[in-house]
C-alpha positions as protocol buffer text, in pm:
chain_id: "A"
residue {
  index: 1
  type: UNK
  ca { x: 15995 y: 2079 z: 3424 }
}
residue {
  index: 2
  type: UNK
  ca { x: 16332 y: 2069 z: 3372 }
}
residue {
  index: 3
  type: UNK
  ca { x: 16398 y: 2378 z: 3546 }
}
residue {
  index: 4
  type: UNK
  ca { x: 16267 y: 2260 z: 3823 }
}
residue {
  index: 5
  type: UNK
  ca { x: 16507 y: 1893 z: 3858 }
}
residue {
  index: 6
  type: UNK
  ca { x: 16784 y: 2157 z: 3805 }
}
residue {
  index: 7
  type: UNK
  ca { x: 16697 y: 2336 z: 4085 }
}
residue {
  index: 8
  type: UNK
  ca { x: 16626 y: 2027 z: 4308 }
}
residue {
  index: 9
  type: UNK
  ca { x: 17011 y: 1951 z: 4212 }
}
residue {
  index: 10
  type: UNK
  ca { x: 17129 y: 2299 z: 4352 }
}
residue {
  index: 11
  type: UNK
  ca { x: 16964 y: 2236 z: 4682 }
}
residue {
  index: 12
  type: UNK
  ca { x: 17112 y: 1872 z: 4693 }
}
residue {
  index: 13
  type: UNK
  ca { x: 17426 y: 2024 z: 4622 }
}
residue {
  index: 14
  type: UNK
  ca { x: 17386 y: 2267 z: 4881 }
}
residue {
  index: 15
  type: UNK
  ca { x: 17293 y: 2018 z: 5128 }
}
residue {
  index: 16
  type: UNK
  ca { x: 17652 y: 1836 z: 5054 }
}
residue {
  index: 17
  type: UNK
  ca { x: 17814 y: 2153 z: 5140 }
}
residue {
  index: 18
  type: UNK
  ca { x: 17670 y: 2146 z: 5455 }
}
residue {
  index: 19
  type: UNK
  ca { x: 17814 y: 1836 z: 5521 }
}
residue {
  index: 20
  type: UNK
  ca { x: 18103 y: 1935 z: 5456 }
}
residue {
  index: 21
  type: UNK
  ca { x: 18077 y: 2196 z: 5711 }
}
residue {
  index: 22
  type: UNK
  ca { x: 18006 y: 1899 z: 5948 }
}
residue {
  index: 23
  type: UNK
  ca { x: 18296 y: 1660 z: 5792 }
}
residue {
  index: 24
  type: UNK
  ca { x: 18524 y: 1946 z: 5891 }
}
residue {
  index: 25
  type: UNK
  ca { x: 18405 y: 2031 z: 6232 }
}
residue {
  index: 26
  type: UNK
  ca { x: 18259 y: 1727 z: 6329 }
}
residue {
  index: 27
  type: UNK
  ca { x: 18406 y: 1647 z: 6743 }
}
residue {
  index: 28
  type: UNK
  ca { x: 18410 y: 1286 z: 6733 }
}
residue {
  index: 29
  type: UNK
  ca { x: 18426 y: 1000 z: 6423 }
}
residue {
  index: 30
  type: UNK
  ca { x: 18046 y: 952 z: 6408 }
}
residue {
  index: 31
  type: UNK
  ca { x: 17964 y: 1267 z: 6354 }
}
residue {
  index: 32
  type: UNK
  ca { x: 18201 y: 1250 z: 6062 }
}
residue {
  index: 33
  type: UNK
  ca { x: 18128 y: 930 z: 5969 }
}
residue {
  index: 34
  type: UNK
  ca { x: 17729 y: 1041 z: 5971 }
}
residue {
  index: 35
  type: UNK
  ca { x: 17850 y: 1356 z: 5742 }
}
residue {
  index: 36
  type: UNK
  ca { x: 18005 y: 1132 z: 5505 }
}
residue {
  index: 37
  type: UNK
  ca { x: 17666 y: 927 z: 5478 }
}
residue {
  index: 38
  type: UNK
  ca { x: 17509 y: 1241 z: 5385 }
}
residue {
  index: 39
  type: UNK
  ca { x: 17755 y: 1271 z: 5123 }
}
residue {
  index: 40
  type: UNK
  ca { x: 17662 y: 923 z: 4994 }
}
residue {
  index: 41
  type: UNK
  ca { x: 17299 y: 1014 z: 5026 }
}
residue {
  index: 42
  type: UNK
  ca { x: 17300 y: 1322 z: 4835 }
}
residue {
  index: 43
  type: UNK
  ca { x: 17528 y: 1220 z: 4585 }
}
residue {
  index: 44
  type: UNK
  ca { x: 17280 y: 942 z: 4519 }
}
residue {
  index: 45
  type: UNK
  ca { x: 17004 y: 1175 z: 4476 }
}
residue {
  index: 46
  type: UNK
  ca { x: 17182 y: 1404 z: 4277 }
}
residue {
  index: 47
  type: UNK
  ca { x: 17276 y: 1135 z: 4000 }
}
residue {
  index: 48
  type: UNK
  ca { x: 16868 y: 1014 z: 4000 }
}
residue {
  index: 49
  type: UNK
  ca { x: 16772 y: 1385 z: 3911 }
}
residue {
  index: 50
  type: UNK
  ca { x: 17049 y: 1397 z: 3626 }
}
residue {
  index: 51
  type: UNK
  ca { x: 16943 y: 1107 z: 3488 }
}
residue {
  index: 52
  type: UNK
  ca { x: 16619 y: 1189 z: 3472 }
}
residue {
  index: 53
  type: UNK
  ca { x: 16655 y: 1564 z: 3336 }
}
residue {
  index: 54
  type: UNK
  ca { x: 16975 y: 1415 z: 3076 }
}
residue {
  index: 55
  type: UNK
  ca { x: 16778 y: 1085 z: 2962 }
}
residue {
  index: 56
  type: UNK
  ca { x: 17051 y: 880 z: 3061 }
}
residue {
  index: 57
  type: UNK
  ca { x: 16966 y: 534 z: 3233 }
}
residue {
  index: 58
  type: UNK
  ca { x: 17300 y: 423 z: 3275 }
}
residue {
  index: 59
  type: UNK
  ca { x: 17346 y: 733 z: 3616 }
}
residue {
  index: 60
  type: UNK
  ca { x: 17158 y: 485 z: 3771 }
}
residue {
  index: 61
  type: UNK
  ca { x: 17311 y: 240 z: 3792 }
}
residue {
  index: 62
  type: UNK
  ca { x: 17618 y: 487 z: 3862 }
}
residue {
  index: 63
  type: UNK
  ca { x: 17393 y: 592 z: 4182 }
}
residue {
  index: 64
  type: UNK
  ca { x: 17313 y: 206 z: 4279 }
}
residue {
  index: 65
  type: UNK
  ca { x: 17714 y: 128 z: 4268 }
}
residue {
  index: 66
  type: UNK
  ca { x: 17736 y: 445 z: 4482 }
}
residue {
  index: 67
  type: UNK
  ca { x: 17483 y: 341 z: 4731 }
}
residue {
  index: 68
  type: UNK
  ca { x: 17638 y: 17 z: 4795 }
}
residue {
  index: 69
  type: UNK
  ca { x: 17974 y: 146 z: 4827 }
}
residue {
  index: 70
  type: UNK
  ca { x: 17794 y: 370 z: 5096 }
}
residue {
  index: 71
  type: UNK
  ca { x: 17651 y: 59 z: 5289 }
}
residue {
  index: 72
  type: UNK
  ca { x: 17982 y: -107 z: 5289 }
}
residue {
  index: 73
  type: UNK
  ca { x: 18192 y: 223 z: 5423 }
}
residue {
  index: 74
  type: UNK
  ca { x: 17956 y: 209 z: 5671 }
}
residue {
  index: 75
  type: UNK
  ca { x: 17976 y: -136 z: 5809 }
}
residue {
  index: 76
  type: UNK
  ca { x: 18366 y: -130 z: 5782 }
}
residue {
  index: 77
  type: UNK
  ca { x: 18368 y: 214 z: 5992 }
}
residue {
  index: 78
  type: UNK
  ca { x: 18096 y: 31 z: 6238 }
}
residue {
  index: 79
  type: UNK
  ca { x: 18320 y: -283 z: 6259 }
}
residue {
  index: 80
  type: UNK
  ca { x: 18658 y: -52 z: 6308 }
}
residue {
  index: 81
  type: UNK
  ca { x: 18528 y: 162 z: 6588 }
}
residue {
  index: 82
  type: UNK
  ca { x: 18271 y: -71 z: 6769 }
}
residue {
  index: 83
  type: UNK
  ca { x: 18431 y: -442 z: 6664 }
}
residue {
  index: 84
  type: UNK
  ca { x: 18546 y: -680 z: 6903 }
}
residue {
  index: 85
  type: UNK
  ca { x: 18881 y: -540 z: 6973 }
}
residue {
  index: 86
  type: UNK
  ca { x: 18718 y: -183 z: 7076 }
}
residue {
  index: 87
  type: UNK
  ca { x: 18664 y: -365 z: 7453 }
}
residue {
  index: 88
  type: UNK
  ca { x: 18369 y: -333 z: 7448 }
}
residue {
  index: 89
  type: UNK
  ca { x: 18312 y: -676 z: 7602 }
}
């Protein structure tokens, strides 16, 4: 069984790299922005199979610190782009 988390890890990790093929030719800031969410995602995923295959609790709460920080980047890229002094209004 543990085989198996191990390989669900790979194919998160793989699934950052393609991110990062995103992150790095992305065309505009969202797409970026959206790549780096995938980062958060993953990452988050990725520390939830680890705990569970090393028998370690505290990863996650590791990947529940990460997952915030990921909601706040994102409201803080949302509010820099598309805020009030965009002009939009």
């Amino acid at each position: 069984m543990i085989d198996a988390y191990l390989i669900l890890a790979c194919l998160l990790l793989f699934n950052v790299i393609a991110g990062l093929v995103r992150v790095l030719r992305g065309p505009t800031a969202p797409d970026r922005m959206l790549a780096a969410q995938l980062f958060s995602t993953t990452g988050v995923a990725v520390l939830i199979v680890l705990a569970r295959v090393m028998n370690m609790p505290s990863l996650l709460d590791v990947a529940l610190i990460f997952a915030l920080l990921a909601a706040v980047a994102v409201v803080a890229f949302v509010t820099r782009f598309w805020g009030p002094a965009s002009g939009d209004r």
